[in-house]
C-alpha positions as semicolon CSV with decimal commas, in nm:
position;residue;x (nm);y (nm);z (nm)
1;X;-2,312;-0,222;-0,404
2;X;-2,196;-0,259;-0,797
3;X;-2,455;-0,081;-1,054
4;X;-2,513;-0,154;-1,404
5;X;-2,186;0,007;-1,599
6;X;-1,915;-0,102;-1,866
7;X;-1,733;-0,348;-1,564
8;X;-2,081;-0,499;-1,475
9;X;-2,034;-0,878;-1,340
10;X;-1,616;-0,821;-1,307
11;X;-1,482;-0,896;-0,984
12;X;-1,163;-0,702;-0,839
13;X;-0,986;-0,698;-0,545
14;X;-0,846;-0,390;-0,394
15;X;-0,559;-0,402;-0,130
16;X;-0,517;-0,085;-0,032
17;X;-0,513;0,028;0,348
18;X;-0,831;0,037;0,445
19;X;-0,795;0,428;0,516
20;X;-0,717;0,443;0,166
21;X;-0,948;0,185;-0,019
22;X;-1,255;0,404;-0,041
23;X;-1,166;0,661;-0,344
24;X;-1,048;0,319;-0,546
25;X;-1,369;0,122;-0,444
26;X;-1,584;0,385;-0,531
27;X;-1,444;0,438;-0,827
28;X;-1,512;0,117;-0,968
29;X;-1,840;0,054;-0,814
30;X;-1,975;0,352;-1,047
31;X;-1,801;0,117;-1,321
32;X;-2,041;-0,181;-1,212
33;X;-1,752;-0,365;-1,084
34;X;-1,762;-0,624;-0,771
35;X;-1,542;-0,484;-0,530
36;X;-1,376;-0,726;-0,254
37;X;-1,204;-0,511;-0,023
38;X;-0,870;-0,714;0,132
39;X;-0,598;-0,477;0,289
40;X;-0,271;-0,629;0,215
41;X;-0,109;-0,383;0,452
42;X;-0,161;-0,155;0,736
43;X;-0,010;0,168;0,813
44;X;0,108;0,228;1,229
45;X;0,324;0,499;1,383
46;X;0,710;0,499;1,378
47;X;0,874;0,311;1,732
48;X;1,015;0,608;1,772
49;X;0,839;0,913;1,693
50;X;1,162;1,124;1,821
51;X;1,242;1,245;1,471
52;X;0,953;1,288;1,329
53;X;0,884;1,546;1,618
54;X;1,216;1,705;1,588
55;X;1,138;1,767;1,203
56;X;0,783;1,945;1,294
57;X;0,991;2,204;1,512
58;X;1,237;2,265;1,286
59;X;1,017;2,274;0,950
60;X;1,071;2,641;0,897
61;X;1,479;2,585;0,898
62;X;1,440;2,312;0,559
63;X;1,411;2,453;0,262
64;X;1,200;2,177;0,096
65;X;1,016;1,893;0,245
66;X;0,912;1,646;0,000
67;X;0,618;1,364;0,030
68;X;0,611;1,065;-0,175
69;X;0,303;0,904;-0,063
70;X;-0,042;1,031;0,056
71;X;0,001;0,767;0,390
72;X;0,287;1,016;0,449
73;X;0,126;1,338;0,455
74;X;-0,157;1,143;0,638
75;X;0,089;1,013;0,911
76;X;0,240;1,380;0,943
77;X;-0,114;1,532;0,988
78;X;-0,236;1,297;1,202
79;X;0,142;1,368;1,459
80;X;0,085;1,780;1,383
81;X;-0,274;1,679;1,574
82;X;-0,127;1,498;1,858
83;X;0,161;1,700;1,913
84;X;-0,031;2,090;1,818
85;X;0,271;2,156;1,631
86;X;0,212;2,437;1,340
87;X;0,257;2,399;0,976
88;X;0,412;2,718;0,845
89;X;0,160;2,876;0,603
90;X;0,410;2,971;0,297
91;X;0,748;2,883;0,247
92;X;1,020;2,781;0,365
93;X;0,976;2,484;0,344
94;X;0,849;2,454;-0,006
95;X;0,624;2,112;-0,056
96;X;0,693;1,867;-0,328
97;X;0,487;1,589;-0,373
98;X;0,506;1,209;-0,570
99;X;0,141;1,213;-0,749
100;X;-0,188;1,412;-0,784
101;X;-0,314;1,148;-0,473
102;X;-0,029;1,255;-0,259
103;X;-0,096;1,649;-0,398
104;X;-0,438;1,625;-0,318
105;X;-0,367;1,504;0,044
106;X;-0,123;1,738;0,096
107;X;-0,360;2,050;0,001
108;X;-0,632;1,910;0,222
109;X;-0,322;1,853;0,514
110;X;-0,196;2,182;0,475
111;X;-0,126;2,339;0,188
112;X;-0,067;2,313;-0,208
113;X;0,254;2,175;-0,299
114;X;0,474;2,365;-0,457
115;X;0,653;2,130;-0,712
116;X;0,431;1,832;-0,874
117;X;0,695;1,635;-1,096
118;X;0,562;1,434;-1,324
119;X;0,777;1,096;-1,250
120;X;0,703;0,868;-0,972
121;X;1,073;0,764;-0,896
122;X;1,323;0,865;-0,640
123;X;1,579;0,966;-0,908
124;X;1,329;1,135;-1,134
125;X;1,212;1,387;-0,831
126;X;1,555;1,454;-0,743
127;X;1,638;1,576;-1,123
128;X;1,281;1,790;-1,121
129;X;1,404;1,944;-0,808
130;X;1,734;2,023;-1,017
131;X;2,055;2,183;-0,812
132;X;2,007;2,121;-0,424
133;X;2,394;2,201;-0,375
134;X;2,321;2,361;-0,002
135;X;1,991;2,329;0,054
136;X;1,798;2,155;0,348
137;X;1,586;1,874;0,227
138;X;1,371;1,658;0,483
139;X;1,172;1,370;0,342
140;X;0,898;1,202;0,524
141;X;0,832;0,865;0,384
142;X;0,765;0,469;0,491
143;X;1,020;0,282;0,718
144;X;1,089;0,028;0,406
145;X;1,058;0,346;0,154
146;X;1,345;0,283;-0,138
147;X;1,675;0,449;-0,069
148;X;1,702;0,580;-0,458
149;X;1,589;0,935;-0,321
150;X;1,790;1,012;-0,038
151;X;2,122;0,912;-0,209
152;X;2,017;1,125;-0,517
153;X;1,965;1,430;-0,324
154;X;2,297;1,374;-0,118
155;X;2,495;1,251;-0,462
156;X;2,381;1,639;-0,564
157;X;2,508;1,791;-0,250
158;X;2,199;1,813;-0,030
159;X;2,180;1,841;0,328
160;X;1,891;1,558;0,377
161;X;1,692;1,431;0,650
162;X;1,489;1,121;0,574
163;X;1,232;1,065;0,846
164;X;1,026;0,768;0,935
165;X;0,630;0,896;0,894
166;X;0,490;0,602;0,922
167;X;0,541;0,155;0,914
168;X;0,427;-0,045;0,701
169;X;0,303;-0,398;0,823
170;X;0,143;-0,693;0,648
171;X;-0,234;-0,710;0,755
172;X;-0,221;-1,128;0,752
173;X;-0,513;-1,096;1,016
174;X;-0,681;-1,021;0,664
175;X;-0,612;-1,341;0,560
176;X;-0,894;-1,536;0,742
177;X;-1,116;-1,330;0,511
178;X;-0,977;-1,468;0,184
179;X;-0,966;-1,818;0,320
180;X;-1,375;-1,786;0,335
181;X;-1,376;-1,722;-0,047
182;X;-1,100;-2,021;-0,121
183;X;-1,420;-2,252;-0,207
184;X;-1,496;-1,993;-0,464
185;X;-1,331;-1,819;-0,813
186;X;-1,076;-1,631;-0,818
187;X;-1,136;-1,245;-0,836
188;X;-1,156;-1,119;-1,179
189;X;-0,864;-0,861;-1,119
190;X;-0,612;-0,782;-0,867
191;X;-0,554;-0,434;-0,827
192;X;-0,201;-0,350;-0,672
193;X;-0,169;-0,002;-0,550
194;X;0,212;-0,038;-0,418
195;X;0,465;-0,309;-0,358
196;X;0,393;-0,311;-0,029
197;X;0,093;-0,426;-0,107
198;X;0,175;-0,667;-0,394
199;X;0,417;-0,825;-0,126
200;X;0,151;-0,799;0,172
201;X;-0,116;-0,974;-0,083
202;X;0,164;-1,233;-0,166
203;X;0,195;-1,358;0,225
204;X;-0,220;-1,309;0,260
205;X;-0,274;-1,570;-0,049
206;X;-0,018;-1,814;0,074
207;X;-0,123;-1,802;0,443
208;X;-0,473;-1,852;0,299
209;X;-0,381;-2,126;0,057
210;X;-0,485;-1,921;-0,207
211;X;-0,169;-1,918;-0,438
212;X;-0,319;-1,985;-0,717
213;X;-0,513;-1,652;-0,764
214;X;-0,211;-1,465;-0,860
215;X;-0,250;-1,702;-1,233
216;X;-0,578;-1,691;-1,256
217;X;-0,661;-1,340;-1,179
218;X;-0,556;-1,083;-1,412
219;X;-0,300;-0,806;-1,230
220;X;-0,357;-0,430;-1,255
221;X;-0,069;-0,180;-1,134
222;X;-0,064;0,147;-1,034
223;X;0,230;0,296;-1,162
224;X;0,533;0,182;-1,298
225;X;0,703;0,119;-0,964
226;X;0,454;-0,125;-0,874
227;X;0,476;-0,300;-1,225
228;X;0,818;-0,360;-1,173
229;X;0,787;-0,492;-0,808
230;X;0,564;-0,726;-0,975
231;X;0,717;-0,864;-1,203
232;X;1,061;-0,903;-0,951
233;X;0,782;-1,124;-0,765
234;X;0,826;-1,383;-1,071
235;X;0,487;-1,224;-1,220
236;X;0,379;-1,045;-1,507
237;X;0,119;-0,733;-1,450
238;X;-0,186;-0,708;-1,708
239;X;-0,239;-0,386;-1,709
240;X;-0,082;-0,076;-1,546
241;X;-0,215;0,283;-1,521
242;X;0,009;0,610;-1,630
243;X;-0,043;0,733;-1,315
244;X;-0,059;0,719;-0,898
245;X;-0,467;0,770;-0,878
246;X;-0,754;0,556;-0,809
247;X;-0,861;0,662;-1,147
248;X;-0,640;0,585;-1,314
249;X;-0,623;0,271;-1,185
250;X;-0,945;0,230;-1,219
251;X;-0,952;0,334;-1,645
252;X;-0,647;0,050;-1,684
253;X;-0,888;-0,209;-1,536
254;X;-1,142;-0,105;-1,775
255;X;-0,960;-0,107;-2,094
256;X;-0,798;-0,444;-2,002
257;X;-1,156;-0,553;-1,952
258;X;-1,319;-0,414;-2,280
259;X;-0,994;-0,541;-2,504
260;X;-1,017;-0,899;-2,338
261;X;-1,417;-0,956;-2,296
């Protein structure tokens, strides 16, 4: 339910998982804003959870394990549950992690993390980590995560072990839901929260013959990552937020709104 507030009678639809739509919808229901909640993706469990399991034994032998993604610190707690593994209390390994969302997941998870760069790139957290000649690196990150930080690490002499976390899938069973609204507008915004999700939203609107959104909605990013996975989509984002938070996001949408009302 939308209150009275600065994006009063503005529409926007957030596609983020729906175990991770809530801090974004909230958000910008305080705003006033019309939230339509459409998950263009959905997280599930590796096929093999083999390596994943093999990293929780060995944690204490890495020297830094580094998260990119809350739904990765998320898909680690949620194994360290099943399987009653323990998460060493202090270092080794020391935590790095992509974000304050991904920080703050990580503290609630298990503990602070010890290195917050400020980039959200692959190649931008391997230069904050700085020389890794030697050292034991395990990343746990999405099965179509980018290979930019792996090969960075290695290219500086690291030992690395990327591990599968979690999947990502398209949620078309989502679809159906859009399809109701096809007789109506177009949501004001479009709030894109990864390129998995820009992509999953892309298959949702066509299945749902709703192409036409992506021109007359205007586009909000999170991040630059996502701006640019936009625009490689033959689109051009409207606004993108500094950061990897659902306020962030949130404050884009609602300086877009004010300068274009």
């Amino acid at each position: 339910m939308s209150s009275a507030g600065p994006l009063q009678g503005v529409s926007v639809l957030v596609t983020r998982p729906k175990d991770g739509a809530g801090a974004l919808a909230l958000v910008l229901e305080d705003l006033g804003a019309e939230v339509w909640l459409a998950p263009a993706i959905a997280v599930a469990p590796p096929e093999d959870l083999g390596a994943l399991d093999a990293l929780l034994a060995g944690l204490a032998g890495y020297d830094w394990v580094l998260f990119t993604s809350a739904n990765g610190v998320r898909s680690v707690a949620r194994r360290v549950a099943e399987t009653g593994a323990a998460l060493p209390a202090c270092a080794p390994p020391k935590l790095a992690a992509v974000g304050s969302a991904t920080a703050d997941a990580l503290s609630e998870a298990w503990r602070a993390p010890d290195l917050l760069p400020g980039t959200t790139t692959g190649a931008g957290l391997a230069a904050t980590l700085g020389d890794v000649r030697g050292l034991r690196i395990a990343l746990a990150r999405a099965d179509i995560a980018a290979a930019d930080l792996p090969e960075a690490l290695r290219a500086g002499g690291a030992d690395v072990t990327d591990v599968t976390a979690y999947r990502i899938r398209t949620a078309t069973a989502e679809a159906a839901d859009l399809a109701a609204r096809a007789s109506g507008p177009a949501p004001d915004y479009i709030a894109l929260a990864s390129p998995s999700a820009a992509r999953g939203l892309d298959a949702m609107l066509h299945g749902a013959t709703l192409d036409a959104w992506w021109d007359r909605s205007r586009l909000a990013c999170i991040g630059p990552v996502t701006a640019e996975a936009v625009r490689a989509m033959g689109l051009e984002p409207h606004c993108v937020s500094p950061d990897q938070t659902a306020a962030g996001l949130a404050a884009a949408i609602l300086e877009d709104h004010r300068k274009h009302a």
